[in-house]
C-alpha positions, 0 to 999 in steps of 0.5 A: 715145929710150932702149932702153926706150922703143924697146923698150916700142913694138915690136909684143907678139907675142899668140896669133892670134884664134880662127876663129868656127867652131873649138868650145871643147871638145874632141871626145869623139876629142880627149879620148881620143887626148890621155889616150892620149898622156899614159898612154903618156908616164909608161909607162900605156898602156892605162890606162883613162881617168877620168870626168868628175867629178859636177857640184858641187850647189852650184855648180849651183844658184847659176847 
């Protein structure tokens, strides 16, 4: 067996399946604290966060 072959039989590490119960989106709290923590990176702190954009009409009305 050459490395390669050892190598292509070893385990790929992936990222752990999510807990059933753990929600997709983030919390109104996450959202906040996250755009808090990015405004504070780039020295904006207290820089109001953006709403979220309007639904595209378009988009809507095919699903």
């Amino acid at each position: 067996m050459n490395p390669l072959e050892r190598l292509l039989l070893e385990e790929v590490p992936v990222r752990p399946d999510r807990p059933v119960d753990a929600h997709s989106l983030w919390t109104q709290q996450e959202q906040d604290r996250h755009w808090d923590e990015l405004a504070a990176a780039v020295g904006r702190t207290g820089e109001k966060r953006p709403s979220p954009p309007a639904p595209d009409v378009d988009t809507e009305a095919a699903a």
